[in-house]
N, C-alpha and C positions, 0 to 999 in steps of 0.2 A: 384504479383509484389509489390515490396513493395518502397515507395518514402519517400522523405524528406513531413513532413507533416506540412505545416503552417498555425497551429488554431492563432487567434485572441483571449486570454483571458485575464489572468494576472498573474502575477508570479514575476514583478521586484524586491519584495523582499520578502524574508522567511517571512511571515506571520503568526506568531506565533500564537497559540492559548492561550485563559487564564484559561488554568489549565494545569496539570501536564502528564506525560503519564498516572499516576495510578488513575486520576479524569476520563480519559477515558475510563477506562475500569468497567464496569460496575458490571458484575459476577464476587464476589470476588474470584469464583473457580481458575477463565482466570486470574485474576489478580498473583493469586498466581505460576499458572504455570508459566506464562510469565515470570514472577520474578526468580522463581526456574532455568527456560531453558535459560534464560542468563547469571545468575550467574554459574551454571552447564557448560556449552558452554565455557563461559572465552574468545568469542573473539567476534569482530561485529558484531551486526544482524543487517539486517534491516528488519522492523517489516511492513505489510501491509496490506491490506483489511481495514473489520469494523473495527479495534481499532484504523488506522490510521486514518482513518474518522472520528471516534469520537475525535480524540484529536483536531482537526481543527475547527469540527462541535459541533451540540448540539449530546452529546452523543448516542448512539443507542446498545442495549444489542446483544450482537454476543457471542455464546459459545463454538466458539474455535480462535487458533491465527493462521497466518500467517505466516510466513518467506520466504525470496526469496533471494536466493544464487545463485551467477554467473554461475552454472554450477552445476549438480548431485555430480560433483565428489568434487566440495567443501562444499560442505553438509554432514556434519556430519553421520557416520555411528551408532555412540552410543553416548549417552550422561548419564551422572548420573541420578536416580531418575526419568528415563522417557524409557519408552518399545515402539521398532517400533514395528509397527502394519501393516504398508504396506510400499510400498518404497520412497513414498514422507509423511508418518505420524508418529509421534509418540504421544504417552499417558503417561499423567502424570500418575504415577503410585499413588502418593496422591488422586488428584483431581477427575482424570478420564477424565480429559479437553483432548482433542485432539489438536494436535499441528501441522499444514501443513508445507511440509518443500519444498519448491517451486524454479523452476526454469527455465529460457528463455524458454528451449524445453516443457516443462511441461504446462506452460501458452500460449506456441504458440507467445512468444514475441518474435523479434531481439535482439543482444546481445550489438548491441549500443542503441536499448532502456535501457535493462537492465545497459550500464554503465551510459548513460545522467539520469539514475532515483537513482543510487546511487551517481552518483557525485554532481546532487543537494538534497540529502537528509539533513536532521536535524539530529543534534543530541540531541535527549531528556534523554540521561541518559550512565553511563558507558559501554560501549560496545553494546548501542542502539539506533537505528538513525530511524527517518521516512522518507520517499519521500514526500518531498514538496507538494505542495499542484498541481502544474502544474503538477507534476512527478505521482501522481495518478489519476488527471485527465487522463492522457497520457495512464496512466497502465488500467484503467476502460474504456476506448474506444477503447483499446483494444478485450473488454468481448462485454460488451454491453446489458448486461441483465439487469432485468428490475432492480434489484437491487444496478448496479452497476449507473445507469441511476439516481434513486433517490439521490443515492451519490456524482455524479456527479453537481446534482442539487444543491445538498445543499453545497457543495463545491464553485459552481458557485455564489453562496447566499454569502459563507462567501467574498470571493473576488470582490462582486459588492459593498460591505459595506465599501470597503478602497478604493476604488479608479473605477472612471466612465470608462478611458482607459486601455484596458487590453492588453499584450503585452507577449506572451509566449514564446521560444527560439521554435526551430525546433526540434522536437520529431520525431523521425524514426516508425511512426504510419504506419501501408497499408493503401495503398489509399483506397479501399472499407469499411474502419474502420473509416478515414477522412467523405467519405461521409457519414456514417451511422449517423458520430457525429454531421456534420453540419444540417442533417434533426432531430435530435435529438432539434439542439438549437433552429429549426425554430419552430416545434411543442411546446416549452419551452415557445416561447414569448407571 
Protein backbone atom coordinates (compact mmCIF):
# COMPACT_ATOMS: atom_id res chain seq x y z
CA UNK A 1 0.00 0.00 0.00
CA UNK A 2 1.45 2.86 -1.02
CA UNK A 3 0.69 6.62 0.97
CA UNK A 4 1.46 10.27 0.58
CA UNK A 5 4.96 10.22 2.26
CA UNK A 6 5.83 13.34 4.48
CA UNK A 7 9.92 13.34 5.03
CA UNK A 8 10.99 16.61 6.87
CA UNK A 9 14.11 17.73 4.72
CA UNK A 10 14.74 20.41 2.28
CA UNK A 11 14.30 21.13 -1.19
CA UNK A 12 12.66 24.91 -1.08
CA UNK A 13 14.91 25.80 -3.73
CA UNK A 14 16.99 24.02 -6.71
CA UNK A 15 20.10 24.00 -5.05
CA UNK A 16 22.42 24.07 -7.60
CA UNK A 17 25.71 22.67 -7.53
CA UNK A 18 29.18 24.43 -8.59
CA UNK A 19 30.13 22.81 -11.42
CA UNK A 20 28.82 21.61 -14.48
CA UNK A 21 27.08 18.27 -15.54
CA UNK A 22 30.48 17.29 -17.33
CA UNK A 23 32.54 18.27 -13.95
CA UNK A 24 30.32 15.40 -12.60
CA UNK A 25 31.02 12.91 -14.55
CA UNK A 26 34.09 11.52 -13.85
CA UNK A 27 35.05 8.62 -16.52
CA UNK A 28 35.68 10.47 -19.51
CA UNK A 29 34.19 7.18 -21.23
CA UNK A 30 30.60 8.03 -19.35
CA UNK A 31 31.13 11.47 -20.17
CA UNK A 32 31.33 10.93 -23.68
CA UNK A 33 28.55 8.49 -23.98
CA UNK A 34 26.23 10.66 -21.98
CA UNK A 35 27.23 13.36 -24.47
CA UNK A 36 26.87 11.07 -27.58
CA UNK A 37 22.96 9.58 -26.17
CA UNK A 38 21.60 12.91 -25.88
CA UNK A 39 22.82 14.44 -28.67
CA UNK A 40 21.86 11.02 -30.59
CA UNK A 41 18.24 11.00 -28.76
CA UNK A 42 17.51 14.83 -29.75
CA UNK A 43 14.74 14.99 -27.18
CA UNK A 44 14.60 15.13 -23.04
CA UNK A 45 16.39 13.00 -20.66
CA UNK A 46 16.46 12.96 -17.44
CA UNK A 47 19.61 11.62 -16.33
CA UNK A 48 19.76 9.73 -12.68
CA UNK A 49 21.63 7.64 -10.18
CA UNK A 50 25.59 8.39 -9.56
CA UNK A 51 26.08 11.22 -11.99
CA UNK A 52 23.10 13.01 -10.55
CA UNK A 53 24.70 12.64 -7.37
CA UNK A 54 27.69 13.81 -8.25
CA UNK A 55 26.67 16.94 -9.74
CA UNK A 56 25.13 18.07 -6.30
CA UNK A 57 27.66 16.20 -4.30
CA UNK A 58 31.55 15.69 -4.18
CA UNK A 59 31.83 13.68 -7.30
CA UNK A 60 31.96 9.70 -7.11
CA UNK A 61 33.24 7.66 -10.31
CA UNK A 62 30.28 5.36 -11.64
CA UNK A 63 30.70 3.55 -15.17
CA UNK A 64 27.67 3.73 -16.55
CA UNK A 65 24.52 6.31 -16.84
CA UNK A 66 21.12 6.29 -15.96
CA UNK A 67 17.92 7.32 -17.68
CA UNK A 68 14.40 7.27 -16.54
CA UNK A 69 11.50 7.54 -19.02
CA UNK A 70 7.74 7.68 -17.95
CA UNK A 71 6.99 4.44 -19.34
CA UNK A 72 9.06 1.49 -21.50
CA UNK A 73 7.16 2.55 -24.29
CA UNK A 74 8.57 6.14 -24.23
CA UNK A 75 11.95 4.87 -24.21
CA UNK A 76 13.64 4.73 -27.18
CA UNK A 77 13.75 1.56 -29.11
CA UNK A 78 17.11 2.54 -31.20
CA UNK A 79 19.30 5.24 -31.07
CA UNK A 80 22.38 6.31 -33.28
CA UNK A 81 25.83 5.09 -32.31
CA UNK A 82 24.61 2.98 -29.49
CA UNK A 83 23.47 -1.23 -29.59
CA UNK A 84 20.62 -2.49 -27.10
CA UNK A 85 22.05 -5.09 -25.34
CA UNK A 86 18.96 -6.01 -23.26
CA UNK A 87 15.63 -4.32 -22.83
CA UNK A 88 16.18 -1.64 -20.48
CA UNK A 89 20.36 -1.19 -21.91
CA UNK A 90 22.09 0.03 -24.39
CA UNK A 91 26.07 0.24 -25.25
CA UNK A 92 27.91 2.91 -26.61
CA UNK A 93 29.33 1.33 -29.34
CA UNK A 94 32.54 3.76 -29.04
CA UNK A 95 32.97 3.57 -25.46
CA UNK A 96 31.70 0.32 -24.50
CA UNK A 97 29.93 2.48 -21.54
CA UNK A 98 26.55 0.98 -20.76
CA UNK A 99 23.67 3.11 -20.79
CA UNK A 100 20.24 2.07 -18.33
CA UNK A 101 17.28 3.11 -19.80
CA UNK A 102 14.86 3.04 -16.89
CA UNK A 103 11.36 3.19 -15.98
CA UNK A 104 8.28 3.42 -12.98
CA UNK A 105 7.62 -0.36 -13.59
CA UNK A 106 11.29 -1.33 -13.80
CA UNK A 107 12.31 0.67 -10.50
CA UNK A 108 9.17 -0.58 -8.76
CA UNK A 109 8.30 3.36 -8.38
CA UNK A 110 4.55 4.99 -8.65
CA UNK A 111 4.01 7.04 -11.62
CA UNK A 112 3.25 10.18 -9.75
CA UNK A 113 6.55 9.77 -8.24
CA UNK A 114 7.86 9.40 -11.57
CA UNK A 115 5.89 12.82 -12.60
CA UNK A 116 6.65 14.95 -9.01
CA UNK A 117 10.57 13.85 -9.85
CA UNK A 118 10.31 15.19 -13.32
CA UNK A 119 8.44 18.08 -12.65
CA UNK A 120 10.87 19.24 -10.09
CA UNK A 121 13.83 18.44 -12.06
CA UNK A 122 16.90 20.74 -13.40
CA UNK A 123 17.78 21.60 -16.29
CA UNK A 124 21.61 21.28 -16.80
CA UNK A 125 22.03 21.17 -20.39
CA UNK A 126 19.97 21.12 -23.96
CA UNK A 127 17.71 18.35 -23.74
CA UNK A 128 19.02 17.34 -19.98
CA UNK A 129 17.59 17.80 -16.92
CA UNK A 130 18.42 16.30 -13.26
CA UNK A 131 15.98 15.44 -10.38
CA UNK A 132 16.36 17.85 -7.76
CA UNK A 133 17.93 17.11 -5.06
CA UNK A 134 14.60 16.12 -2.95
CA UNK A 135 13.50 14.19 -6.19
CA UNK A 136 16.48 11.83 -5.68
CA UNK A 137 16.36 11.56 -2.27
CA UNK A 138 12.72 10.51 -2.84
CA UNK A 139 13.88 8.15 -5.99
CA UNK A 140 16.92 6.56 -3.51
CA UNK A 141 14.36 5.56 -0.54
CA UNK A 142 12.89 4.04 -2.78
CA UNK A 143 16.10 1.26 -3.32
CA UNK A 144 17.52 1.67 -0.13
CA UNK A 145 20.70 -0.04 -0.64
CA UNK A 146 23.52 0.63 0.87
CA UNK A 147 24.66 2.74 -1.91
CA UNK A 148 21.84 4.52 -2.43
CA UNK A 149 22.08 5.27 1.55
CA UNK A 150 25.61 6.86 1.17
CA UNK A 151 23.99 8.97 -1.42
CA UNK A 152 21.54 9.90 0.38
CA UNK A 153 23.74 11.03 3.03
CA UNK A 154 25.75 13.09 1.18
CA UNK A 155 22.88 14.60 -0.41
CA UNK A 156 21.58 15.24 3.25
CA UNK A 157 25.19 17.00 3.77
CA UNK A 158 24.75 19.18 0.81
CA UNK A 159 21.37 20.54 1.97
CA UNK A 160 22.24 20.97 5.80
CA UNK A 161 25.01 23.34 4.52
CA UNK A 162 22.25 25.97 3.19
CA UNK A 163 19.84 25.95 5.36
CA UNK A 164 19.06 24.27 9.35
CA UNK A 165 14.95 23.90 8.32
CA UNK A 166 14.31 21.46 5.83
CA UNK A 167 10.92 21.32 4.18
CA UNK A 168 10.15 18.79 1.31
CA UNK A 169 6.82 18.63 -0.83
CA UNK A 170 4.98 15.20 -0.41
CA UNK A 171 6.51 12.41 -2.47
CA UNK A 172 4.19 9.44 -3.23
CA UNK A 173 7.15 7.04 -1.39
CA UNK A 174 5.44 3.39 0.27
CA UNK A 175 5.03 3.68 3.50
CA UNK A 176 7.42 0.79 4.44
CA UNK A 177 10.24 2.86 2.28
CA UNK A 178 9.04 6.00 4.65
CA UNK A 179 9.79 3.94 7.57
CA UNK A 180 12.98 2.31 6.34
CA UNK A 181 14.07 6.00 5.64
CA UNK A 182 13.25 7.53 8.84
CA UNK A 183 15.27 4.51 10.80
CA UNK A 184 17.81 5.37 8.20
CA UNK A 185 17.98 9.25 9.51
CA UNK A 186 17.91 8.07 13.04
CA UNK A 187 21.01 5.55 12.69
CA UNK A 188 22.57 8.95 10.65
CA UNK A 189 22.41 11.05 13.70
Amino acid sequence: MKIQAKMRLTDSLVLGAHRTIEQAILVPEVAKAVKDFVKSYGKSLLLIGGIAVSYYTRPRATTDADFLFSSSEAAPDRVEGFKRIRAHAFLHLETHVELEILDPDFLGISETLYAQVETSAVRVAEHLSLPSIAGLIALKTCRLSFQDKADIDNLLRVLEQRSKEFSIPEWDVPHEKVEAFNAFLKERC
